[in-house]
PDB file of N, CA, C and O in Angstrom:
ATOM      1  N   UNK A   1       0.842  -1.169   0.000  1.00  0.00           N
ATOM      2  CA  UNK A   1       0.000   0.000   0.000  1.00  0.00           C
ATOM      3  C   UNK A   1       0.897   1.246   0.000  1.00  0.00           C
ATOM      4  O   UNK A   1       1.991   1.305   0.562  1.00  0.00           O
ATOM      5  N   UNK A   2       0.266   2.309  -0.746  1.00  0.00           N
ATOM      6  CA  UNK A   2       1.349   3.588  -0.900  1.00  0.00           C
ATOM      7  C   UNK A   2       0.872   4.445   0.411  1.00  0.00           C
ATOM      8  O   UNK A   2      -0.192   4.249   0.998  1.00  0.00           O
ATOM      9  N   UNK A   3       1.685   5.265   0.705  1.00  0.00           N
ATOM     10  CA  UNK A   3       0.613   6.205   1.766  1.00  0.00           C
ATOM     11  C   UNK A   3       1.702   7.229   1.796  1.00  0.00           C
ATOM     12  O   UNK A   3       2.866   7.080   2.166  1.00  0.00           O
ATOM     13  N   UNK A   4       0.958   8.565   1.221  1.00  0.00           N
ATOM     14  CA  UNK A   4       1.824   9.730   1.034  1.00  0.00           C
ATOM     15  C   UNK A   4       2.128  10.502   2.622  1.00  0.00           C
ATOM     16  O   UNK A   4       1.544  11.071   3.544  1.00  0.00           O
ATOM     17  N   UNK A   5       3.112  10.175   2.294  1.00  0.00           N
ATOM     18  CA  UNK A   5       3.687  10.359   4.582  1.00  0.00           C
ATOM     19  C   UNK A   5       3.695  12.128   5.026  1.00  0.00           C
ATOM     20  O   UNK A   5       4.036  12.535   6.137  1.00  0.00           O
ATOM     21  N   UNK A   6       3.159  13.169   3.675  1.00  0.00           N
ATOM     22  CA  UNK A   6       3.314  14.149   3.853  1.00  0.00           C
ATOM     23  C   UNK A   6       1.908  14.735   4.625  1.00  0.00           C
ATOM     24  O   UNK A   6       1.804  15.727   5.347  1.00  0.00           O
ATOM     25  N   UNK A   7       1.129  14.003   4.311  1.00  0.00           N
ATOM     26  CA  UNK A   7      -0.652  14.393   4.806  1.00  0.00           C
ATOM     27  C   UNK A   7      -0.183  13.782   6.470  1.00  0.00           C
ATOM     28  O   UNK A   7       0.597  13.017   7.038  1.00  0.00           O
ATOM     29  N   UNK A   8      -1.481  14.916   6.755  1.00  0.00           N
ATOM     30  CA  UNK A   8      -1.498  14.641   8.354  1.00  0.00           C
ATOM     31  C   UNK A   8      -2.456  13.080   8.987  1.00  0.00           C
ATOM     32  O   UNK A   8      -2.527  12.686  10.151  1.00  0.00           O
ATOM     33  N   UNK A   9      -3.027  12.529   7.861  1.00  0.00           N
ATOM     34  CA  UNK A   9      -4.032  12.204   8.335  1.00  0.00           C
ATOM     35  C   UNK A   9      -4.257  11.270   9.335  1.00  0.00           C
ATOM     36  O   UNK A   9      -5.371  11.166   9.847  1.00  0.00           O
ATOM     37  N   UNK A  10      -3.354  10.604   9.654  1.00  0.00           N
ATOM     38  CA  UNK A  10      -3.361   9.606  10.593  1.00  0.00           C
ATOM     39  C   UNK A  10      -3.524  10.548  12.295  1.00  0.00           C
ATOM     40  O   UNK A  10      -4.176  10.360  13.322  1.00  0.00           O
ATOM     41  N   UNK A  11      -2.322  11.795  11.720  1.00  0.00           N
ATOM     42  CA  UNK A  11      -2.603  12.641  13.036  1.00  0.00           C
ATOM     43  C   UNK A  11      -4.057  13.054  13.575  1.00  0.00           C
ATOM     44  O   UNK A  11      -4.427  13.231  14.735  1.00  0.00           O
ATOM     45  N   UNK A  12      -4.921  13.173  12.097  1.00  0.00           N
ATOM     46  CA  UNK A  12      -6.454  13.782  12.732  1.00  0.00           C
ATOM     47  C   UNK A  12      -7.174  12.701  13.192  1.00  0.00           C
ATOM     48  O   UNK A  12      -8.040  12.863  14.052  1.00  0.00           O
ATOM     49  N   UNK A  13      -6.887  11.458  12.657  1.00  0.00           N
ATOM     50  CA  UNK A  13      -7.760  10.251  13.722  1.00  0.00           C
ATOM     51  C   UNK A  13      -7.276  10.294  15.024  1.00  0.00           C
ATOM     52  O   UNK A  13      -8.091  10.431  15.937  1.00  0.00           O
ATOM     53  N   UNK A  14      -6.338  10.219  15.215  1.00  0.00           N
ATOM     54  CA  UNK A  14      -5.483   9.567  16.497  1.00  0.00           C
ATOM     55  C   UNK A  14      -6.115  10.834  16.779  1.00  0.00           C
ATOM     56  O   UNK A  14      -7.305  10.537  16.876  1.00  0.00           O
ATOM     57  N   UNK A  15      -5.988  12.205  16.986  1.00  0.00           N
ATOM     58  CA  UNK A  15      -6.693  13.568  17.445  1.00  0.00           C
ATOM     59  C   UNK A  15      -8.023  13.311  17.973  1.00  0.00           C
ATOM     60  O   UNK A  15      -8.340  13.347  19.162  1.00  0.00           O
ATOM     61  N   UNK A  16      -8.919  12.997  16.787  1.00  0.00           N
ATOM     62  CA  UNK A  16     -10.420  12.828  17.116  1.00  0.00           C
ATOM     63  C   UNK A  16     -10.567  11.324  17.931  1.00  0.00           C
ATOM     64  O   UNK A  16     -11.572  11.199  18.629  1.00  0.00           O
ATOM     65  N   UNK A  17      -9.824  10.444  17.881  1.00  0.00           N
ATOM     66  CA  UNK A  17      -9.764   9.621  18.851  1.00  0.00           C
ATOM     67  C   UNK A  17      -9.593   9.843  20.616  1.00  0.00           C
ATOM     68  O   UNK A  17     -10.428   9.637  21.497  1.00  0.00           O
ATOM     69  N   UNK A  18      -8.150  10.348  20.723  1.00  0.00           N
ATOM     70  CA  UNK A  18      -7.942  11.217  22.057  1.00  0.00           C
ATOM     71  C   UNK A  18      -9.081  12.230  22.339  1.00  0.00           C
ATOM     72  O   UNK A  18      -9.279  12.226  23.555  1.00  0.00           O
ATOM     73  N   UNK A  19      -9.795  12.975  21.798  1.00  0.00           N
ATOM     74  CA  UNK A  19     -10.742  13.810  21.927  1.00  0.00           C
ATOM     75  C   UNK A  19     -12.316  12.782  22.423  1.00  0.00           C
ATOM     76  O   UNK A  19     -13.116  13.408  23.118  1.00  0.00           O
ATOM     77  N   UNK A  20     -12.597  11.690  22.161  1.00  0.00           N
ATOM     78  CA  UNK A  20     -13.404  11.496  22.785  1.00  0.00           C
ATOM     79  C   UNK A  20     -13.363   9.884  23.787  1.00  0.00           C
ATOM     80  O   UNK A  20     -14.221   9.123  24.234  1.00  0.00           O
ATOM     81  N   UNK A  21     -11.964   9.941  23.793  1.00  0.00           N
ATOM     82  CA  UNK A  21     -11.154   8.181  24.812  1.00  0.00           C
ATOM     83  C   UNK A  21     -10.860   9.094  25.641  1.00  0.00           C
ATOM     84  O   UNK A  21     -11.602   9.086  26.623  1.00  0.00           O
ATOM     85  N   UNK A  22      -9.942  10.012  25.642  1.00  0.00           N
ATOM     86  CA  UNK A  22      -8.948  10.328  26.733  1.00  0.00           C
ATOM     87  C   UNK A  22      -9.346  11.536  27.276  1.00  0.00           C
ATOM     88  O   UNK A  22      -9.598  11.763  28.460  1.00  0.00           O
ATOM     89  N   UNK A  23      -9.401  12.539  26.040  1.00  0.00           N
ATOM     90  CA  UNK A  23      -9.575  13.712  26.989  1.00  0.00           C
ATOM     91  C   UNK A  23     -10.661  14.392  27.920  1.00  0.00           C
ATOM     92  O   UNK A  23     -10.524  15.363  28.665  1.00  0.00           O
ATOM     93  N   UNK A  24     -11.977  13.475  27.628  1.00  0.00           N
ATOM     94  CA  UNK A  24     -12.810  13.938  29.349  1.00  0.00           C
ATOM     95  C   UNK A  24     -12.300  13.039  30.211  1.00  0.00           C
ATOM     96  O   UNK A  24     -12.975  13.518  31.122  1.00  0.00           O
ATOM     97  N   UNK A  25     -11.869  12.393  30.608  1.00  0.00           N
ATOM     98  CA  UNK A  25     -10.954  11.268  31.792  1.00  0.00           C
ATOM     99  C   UNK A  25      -9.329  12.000  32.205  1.00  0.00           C
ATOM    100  O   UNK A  25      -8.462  12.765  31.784  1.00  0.00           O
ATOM    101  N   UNK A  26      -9.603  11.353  33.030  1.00  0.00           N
ATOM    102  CA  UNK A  26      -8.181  10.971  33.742  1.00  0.00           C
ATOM    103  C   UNK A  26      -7.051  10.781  33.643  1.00  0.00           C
ATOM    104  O   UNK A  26      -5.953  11.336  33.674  1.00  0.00           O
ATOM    105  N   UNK A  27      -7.770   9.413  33.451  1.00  0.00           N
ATOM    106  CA  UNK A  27      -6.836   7.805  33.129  1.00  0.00           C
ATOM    107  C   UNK A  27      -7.006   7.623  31.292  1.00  0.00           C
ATOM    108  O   UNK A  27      -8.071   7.237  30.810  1.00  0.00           O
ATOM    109  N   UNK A  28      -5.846   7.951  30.461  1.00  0.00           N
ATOM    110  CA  UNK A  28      -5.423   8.309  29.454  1.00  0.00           C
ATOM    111  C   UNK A  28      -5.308   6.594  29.112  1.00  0.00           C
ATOM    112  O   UNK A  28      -4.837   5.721  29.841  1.00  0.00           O
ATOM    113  N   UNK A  29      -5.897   6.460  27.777  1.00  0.00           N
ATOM    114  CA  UNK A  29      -5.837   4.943  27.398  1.00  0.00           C
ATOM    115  C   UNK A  29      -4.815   4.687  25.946  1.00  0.00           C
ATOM    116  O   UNK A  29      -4.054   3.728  25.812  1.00  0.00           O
ATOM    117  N   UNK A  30      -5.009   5.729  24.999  1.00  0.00           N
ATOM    118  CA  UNK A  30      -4.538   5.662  23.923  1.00  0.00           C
ATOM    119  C   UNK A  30      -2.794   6.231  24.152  1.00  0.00           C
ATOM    120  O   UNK A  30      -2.426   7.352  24.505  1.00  0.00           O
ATOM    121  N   UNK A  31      -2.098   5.240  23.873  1.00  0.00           N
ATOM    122  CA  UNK A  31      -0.664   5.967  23.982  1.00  0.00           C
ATOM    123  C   UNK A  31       0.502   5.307  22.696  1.00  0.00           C
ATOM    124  O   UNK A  31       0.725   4.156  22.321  1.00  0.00           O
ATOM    125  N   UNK A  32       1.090   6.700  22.265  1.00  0.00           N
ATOM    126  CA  UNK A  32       1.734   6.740  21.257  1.00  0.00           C
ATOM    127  C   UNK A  32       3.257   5.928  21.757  1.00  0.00           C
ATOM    128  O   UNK A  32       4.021   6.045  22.716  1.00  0.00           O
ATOM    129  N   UNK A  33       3.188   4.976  20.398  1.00  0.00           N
ATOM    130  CA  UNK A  33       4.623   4.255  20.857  1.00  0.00           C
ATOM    131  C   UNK A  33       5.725   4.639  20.244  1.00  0.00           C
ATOM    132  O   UNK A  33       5.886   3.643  19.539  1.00  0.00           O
ATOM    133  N   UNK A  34       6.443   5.209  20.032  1.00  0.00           N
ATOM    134  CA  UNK A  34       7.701   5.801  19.122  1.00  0.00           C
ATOM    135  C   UNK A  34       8.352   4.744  18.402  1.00  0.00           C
ATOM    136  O   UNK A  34       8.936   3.712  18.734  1.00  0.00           O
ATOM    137  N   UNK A  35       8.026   5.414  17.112  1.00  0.00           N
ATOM    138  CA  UNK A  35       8.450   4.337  16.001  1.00  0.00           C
ATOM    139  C   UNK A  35       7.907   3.612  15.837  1.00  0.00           C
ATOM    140  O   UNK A  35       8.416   2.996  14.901  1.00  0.00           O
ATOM    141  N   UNK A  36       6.700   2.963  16.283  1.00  0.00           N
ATOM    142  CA  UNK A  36       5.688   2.302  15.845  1.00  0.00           C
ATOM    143  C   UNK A  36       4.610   2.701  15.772  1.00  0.00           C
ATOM    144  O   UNK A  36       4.163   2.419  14.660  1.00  0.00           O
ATOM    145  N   UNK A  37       3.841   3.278  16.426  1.00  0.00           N
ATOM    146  CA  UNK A  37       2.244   3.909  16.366  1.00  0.00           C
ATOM    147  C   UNK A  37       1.932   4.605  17.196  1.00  0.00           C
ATOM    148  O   UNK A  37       2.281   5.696  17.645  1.00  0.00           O
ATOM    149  N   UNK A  38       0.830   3.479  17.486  1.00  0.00           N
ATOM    150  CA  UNK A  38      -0.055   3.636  18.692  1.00  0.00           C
ATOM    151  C   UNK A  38      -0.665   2.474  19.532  1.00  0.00           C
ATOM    152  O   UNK A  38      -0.859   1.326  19.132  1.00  0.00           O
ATOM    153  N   UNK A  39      -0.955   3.018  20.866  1.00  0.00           N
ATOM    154  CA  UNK A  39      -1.295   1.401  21.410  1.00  0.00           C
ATOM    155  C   UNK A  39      -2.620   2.135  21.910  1.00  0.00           C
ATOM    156  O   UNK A  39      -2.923   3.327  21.947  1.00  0.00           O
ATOM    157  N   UNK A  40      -3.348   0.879  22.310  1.00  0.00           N
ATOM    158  CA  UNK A  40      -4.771   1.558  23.428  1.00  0.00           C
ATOM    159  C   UNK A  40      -4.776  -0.071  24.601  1.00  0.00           C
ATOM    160  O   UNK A  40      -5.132  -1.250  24.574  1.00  0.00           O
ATOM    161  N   UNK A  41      -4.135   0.905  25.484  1.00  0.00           N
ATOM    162  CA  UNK A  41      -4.397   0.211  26.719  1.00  0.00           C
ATOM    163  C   UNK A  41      -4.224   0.676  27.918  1.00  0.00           C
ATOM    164  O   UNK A  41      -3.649   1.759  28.034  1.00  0.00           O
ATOM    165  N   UNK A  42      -4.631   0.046  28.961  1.00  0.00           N
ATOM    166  CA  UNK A  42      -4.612   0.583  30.354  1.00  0.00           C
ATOM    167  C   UNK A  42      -3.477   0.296  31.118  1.00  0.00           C
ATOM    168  O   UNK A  42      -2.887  -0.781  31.214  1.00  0.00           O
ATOM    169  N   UNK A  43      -3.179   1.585  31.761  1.00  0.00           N
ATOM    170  CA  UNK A  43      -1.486   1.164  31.702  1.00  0.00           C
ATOM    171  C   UNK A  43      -1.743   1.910  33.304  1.00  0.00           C
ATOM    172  O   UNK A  43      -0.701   2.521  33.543  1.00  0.00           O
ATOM    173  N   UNK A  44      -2.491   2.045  34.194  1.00  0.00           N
ATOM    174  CA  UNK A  44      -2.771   2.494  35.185  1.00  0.00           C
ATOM    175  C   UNK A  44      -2.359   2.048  36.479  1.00  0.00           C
ATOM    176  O   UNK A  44      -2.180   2.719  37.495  1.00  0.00           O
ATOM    177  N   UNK A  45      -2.200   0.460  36.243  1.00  0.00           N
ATOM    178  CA  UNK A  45      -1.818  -0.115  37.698  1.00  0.00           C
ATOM    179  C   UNK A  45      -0.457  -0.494  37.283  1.00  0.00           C
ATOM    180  O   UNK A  45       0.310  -1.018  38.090  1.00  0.00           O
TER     181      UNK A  45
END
């Protein structure tokens, strides 16, 4: 698959994602892994 790495777009999901997972809470679920993505898990205890 091609994917032109210059568009933001992955940034505006992961955005509108955090906007309705994480940011009325607390306890933050979605977390960015460097160099690979993203994860969604509970990383609390």
């Amino acid at each position: 698959m091609n994917f032109d790495s210059d568009t933001n777009v992955v940034e505006v999901a992961v955005r509108r994602l955090r906007a309705k997972l994480d940011d009325p809470f607390d306890h933050k679920l979605l977390h960015t892994v460097r160099g690979m993505g993203y994860v969604l898990e509970d990383r609390g205890a």
